[in-house]
C-alpha positions as CSV (number, residue, x, y, z in Angstrom):
1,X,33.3,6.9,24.1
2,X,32.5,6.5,20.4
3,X,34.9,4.0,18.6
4,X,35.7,5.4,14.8
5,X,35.8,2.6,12.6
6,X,36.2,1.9,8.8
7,X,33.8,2.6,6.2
8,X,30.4,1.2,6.4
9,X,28.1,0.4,3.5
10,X,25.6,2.7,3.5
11,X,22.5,2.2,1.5
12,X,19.3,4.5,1.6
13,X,16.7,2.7,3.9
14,X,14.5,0.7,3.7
15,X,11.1,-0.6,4.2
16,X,7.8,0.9,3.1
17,X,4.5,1.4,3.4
18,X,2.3,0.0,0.2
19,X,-0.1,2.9,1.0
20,X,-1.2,5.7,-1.4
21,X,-0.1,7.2,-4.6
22,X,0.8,10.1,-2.4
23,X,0.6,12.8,-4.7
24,X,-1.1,14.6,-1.7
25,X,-0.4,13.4,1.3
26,X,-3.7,10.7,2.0
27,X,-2.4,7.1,2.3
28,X,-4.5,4.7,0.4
29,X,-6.5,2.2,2.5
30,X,-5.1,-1.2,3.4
31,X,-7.2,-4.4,5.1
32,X,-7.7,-3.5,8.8
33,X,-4.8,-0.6,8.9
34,X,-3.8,-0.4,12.3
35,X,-1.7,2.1,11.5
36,X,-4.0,4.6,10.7
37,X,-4.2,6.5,13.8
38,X,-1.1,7.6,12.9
39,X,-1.9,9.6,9.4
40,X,-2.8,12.6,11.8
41,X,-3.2,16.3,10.8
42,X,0.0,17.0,12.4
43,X,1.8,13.9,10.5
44,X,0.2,14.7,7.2
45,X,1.6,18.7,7.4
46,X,4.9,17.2,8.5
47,X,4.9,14.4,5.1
48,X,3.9,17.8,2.6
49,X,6.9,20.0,3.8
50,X,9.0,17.4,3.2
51,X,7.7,16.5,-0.3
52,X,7.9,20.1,-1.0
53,X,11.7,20.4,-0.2
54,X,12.8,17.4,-2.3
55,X,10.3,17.8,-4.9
56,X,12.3,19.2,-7.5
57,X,14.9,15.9,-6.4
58,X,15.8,13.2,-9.1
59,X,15.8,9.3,-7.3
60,X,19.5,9.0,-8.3
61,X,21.2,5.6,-8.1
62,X,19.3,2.7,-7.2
63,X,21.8,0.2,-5.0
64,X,22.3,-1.7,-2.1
65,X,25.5,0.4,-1.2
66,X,24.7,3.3,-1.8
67,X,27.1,5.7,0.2
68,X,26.3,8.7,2.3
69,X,29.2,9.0,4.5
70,X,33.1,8.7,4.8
71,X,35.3,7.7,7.2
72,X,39.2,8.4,7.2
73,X,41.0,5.2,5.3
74,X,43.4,5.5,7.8
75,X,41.5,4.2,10.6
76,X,41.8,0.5,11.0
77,X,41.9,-1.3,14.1
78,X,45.4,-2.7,15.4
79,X,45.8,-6.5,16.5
80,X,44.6,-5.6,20.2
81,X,41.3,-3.7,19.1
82,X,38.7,-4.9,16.4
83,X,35.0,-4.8,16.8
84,X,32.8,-6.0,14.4
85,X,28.7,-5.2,14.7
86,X,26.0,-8.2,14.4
87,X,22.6,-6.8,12.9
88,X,19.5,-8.8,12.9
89,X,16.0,-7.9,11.1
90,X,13.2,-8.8,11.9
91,X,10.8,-8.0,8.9
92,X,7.1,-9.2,9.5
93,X,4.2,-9.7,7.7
94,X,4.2,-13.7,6.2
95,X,7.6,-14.0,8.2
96,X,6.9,-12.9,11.9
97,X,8.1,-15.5,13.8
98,X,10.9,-15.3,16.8
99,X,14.1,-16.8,16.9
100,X,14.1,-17.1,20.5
101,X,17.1,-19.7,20.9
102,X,19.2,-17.2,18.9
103,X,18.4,-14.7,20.9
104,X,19.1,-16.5,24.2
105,X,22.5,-17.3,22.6
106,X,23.4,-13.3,22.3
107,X,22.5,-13.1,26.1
108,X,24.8,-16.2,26.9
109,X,27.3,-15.2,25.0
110,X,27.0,-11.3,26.2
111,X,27.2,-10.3,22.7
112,X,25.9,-7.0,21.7
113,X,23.5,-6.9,18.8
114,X,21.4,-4.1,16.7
115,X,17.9,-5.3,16.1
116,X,16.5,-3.8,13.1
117,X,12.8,-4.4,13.3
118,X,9.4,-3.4,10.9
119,X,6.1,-2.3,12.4
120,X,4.4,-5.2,11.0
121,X,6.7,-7.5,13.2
122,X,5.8,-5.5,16.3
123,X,2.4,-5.7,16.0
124,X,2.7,-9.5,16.2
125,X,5.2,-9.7,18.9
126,X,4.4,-7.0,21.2
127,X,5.5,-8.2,24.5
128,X,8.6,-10.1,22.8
129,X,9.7,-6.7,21.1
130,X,9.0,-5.0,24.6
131,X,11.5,-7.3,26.6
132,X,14.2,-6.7,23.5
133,X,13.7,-3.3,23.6
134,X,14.0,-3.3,27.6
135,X,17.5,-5.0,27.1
136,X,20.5,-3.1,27.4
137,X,22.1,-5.7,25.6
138,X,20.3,-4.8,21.9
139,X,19.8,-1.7,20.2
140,X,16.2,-1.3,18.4
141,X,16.5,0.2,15.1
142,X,14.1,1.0,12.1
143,X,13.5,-1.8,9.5
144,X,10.4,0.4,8.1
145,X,6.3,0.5,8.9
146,X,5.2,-2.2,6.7
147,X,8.7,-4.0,5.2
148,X,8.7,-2.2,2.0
149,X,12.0,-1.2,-0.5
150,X,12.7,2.4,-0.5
151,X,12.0,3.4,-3.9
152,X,10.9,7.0,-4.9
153,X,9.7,6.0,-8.1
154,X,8.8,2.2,-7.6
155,X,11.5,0.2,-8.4
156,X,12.1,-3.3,-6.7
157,X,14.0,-6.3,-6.4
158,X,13.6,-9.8,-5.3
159,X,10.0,-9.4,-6.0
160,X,9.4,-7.4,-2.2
161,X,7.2,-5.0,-2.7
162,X,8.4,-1.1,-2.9
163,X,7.2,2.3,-1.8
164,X,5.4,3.9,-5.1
165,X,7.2,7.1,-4.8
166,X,8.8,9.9,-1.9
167,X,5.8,9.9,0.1
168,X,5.1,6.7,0.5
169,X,9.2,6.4,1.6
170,X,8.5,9.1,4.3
171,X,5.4,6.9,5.3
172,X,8.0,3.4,5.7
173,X,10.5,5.7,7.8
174,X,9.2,8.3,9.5
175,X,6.0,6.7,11.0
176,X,8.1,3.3,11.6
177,X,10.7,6.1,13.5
178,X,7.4,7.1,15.3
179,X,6.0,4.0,16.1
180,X,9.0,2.6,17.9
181,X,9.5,6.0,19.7
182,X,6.0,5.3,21.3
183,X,6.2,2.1,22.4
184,X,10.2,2.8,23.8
185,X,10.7,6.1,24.4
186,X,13.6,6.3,22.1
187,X,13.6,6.9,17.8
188,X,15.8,5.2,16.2
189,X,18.8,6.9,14.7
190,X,19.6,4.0,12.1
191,X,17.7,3.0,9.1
192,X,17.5,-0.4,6.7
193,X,15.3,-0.7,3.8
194,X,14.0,-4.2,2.9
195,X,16.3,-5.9,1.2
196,X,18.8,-3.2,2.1
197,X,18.3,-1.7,-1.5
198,X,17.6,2.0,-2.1
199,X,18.4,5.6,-4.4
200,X,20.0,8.4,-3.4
201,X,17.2,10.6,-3.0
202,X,15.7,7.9,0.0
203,X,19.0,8.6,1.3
204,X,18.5,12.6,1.6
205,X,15.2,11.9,3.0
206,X,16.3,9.6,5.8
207,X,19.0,12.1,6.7
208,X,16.7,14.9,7.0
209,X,14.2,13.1,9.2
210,X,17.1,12.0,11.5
211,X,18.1,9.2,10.3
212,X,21.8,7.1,8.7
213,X,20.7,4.2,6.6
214,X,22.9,1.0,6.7
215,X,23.1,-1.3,4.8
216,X,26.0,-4.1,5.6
217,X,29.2,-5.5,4.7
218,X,28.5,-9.2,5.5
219,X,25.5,-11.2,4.3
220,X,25.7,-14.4,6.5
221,X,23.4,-15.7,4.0
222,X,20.3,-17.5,6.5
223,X,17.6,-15.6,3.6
224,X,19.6,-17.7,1.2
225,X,18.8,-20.8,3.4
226,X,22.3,-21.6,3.5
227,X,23.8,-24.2,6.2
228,X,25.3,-23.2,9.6
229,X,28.7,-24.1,8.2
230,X,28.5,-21.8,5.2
231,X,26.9,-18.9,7.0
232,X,29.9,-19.3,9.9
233,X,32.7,-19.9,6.8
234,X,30.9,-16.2,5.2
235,X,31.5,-14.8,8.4
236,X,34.9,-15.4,9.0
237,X,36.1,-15.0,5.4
238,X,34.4,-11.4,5.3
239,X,35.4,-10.4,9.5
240,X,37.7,-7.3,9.6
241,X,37.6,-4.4,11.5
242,X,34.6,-2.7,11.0
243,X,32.2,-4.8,9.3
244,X,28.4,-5.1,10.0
245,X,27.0,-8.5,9.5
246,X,23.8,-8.7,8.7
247,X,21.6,-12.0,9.7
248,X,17.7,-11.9,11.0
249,X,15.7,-13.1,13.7
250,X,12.5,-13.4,12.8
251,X,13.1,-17.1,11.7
252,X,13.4,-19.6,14.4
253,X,13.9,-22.1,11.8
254,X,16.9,-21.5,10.1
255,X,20.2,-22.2,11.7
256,X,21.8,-19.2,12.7
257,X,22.7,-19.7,16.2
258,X,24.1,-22.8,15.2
259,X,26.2,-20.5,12.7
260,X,26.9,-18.1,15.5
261,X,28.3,-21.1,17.9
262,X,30.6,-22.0,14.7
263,X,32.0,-18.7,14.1
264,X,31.9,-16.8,17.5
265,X,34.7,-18.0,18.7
266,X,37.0,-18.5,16.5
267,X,36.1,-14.5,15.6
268,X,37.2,-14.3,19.4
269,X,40.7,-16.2,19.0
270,X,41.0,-13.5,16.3
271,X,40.8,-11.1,18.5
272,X,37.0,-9.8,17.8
273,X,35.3,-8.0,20.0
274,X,31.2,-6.9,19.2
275,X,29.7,-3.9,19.9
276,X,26.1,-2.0,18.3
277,X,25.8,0.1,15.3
278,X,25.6,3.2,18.4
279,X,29.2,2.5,18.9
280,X,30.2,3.3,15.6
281,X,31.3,6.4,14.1
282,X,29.8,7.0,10.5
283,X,30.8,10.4,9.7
């Protein structure tokens, strides 16, 4: 039974591919591409139809909140029932390490997590992401193919590298939707752009291809470096029913288990229970 819940942040996805200029449909060759199998005939037909129904589209706003959905205002939680949703990334390429003791934490603990993860990461962790993704306990969503901000028209923040323009955005979510779907048997049906920022016409794209992009109401703060004790105190000062935290996993050195062992259970005093972004209702 689906829980409905308060308003997420939604933000148009997420990561993409550094590949072509895509005004046709080729992507441009990277340094060993494994991913190149998946540039089929049938792919590239698929990427042009969808070009061609959003190319007379503007990019709209460019934000890391940018909304897609609403939930009634009225639907809070009460003192006996309040979930909140833990979301970790894992995003690859320099960083694609494992937090393993965080993860064995979750399992401990029996709390529910979303694992938002990039192809790049996969590739590197392939019998890792196989045993997460066997776990009933996580839910595997799509970071993007290569880890790249989902910009139809190249804008960026943070200095991460962006997609160059709407095909190169269908490249980061549809073939990192497709590569997942492979290697589990299930596509995702959530979507986070690196650094959760996006536009509006990302957005459309990810909700015709079958995805709701998220973005979160928490940062805990671990890409800032911050301690355990602040991530735990950003935690608790942002918890309320409803909110997604967002946190990674693919840094076994920075303290967020310790930051999880702070604020876990004083979340649970306060009556918290977790569940995965699946057991939300965005609409």
């Amino acid at each position: 039974m689906r829980i409905t819940v308060p308003k997420l942040k939604i933000t148009a996805a997420a990561a993409l591919c550094l590949l072509a200029s895509y005004s046709a449909a080729l992507p441009v060759k990277e340094k060993s591409d494994v991913f190149k199998s998946y540039y089929t005939e049938e792919y590239l037909a698929f990427k042009k139809r969808i070009m061609g129904e959003f190319k007379k589209a503007g990019p709209g706003r460019f934000s890391e909140f940018v909304k897609n959905a609403r939930v009634p205002r009225d639907k809070a939680g009460d003192e006996n029932h309040k979930v909140m949703a833990f979301t970790f990334d894992a995003c690859g390429g320099r960083s694609d390490g494992y937090n393993m003791k965080l993860i064995e934490y979750l399992r401990r603990e029996q709390i529910p997590a979303t694992l938002f993860v990039t192809g790049v990461w996969i590739e590197k962790n392939k019998e890792v992401f196989a045993e997460l993704a066997a776990d009933p306990l996580f839910e595997i969503e799509n970071h993007g193919l290569r880890h790249r901000l989902c910009s139809t028209e190249g804008k960026t923040v943070y200095g991460v590298r962006a997609t160059r323009d709407l095909g190169g955005v269908i490249d980061e979510m549809e073939l990192g939707a497709r590569y997942i779907y492979e290697l589990t048997g299930r596509r995702p049906i959530f979507f986070r752009s690196a650094t959760a920022y996006t536009d509006e016409l990302s957005l459309r794209v990810a909700g015709r291809i079958g995805m709701e992009v998220v973005s979160y109401d928490i940062l805990a703060g671990d890409a800032n470096r911050f301690s355990a004790k602040k991530m735990s105190r950003n935690i608790l000062k942002g918890a309320r029913h409803g909110a997604v935290v967002i946190m990674h996993f693919n840094h076994p050195e920075w303290p967020n288990r310790e930051a999880l062992e702070l604020a876990v259970p004083e979340l649970r005093r306060r009556g918290y229970n977790f569940i995965k972004l699946d057991g939300f209702s965005l609409r």
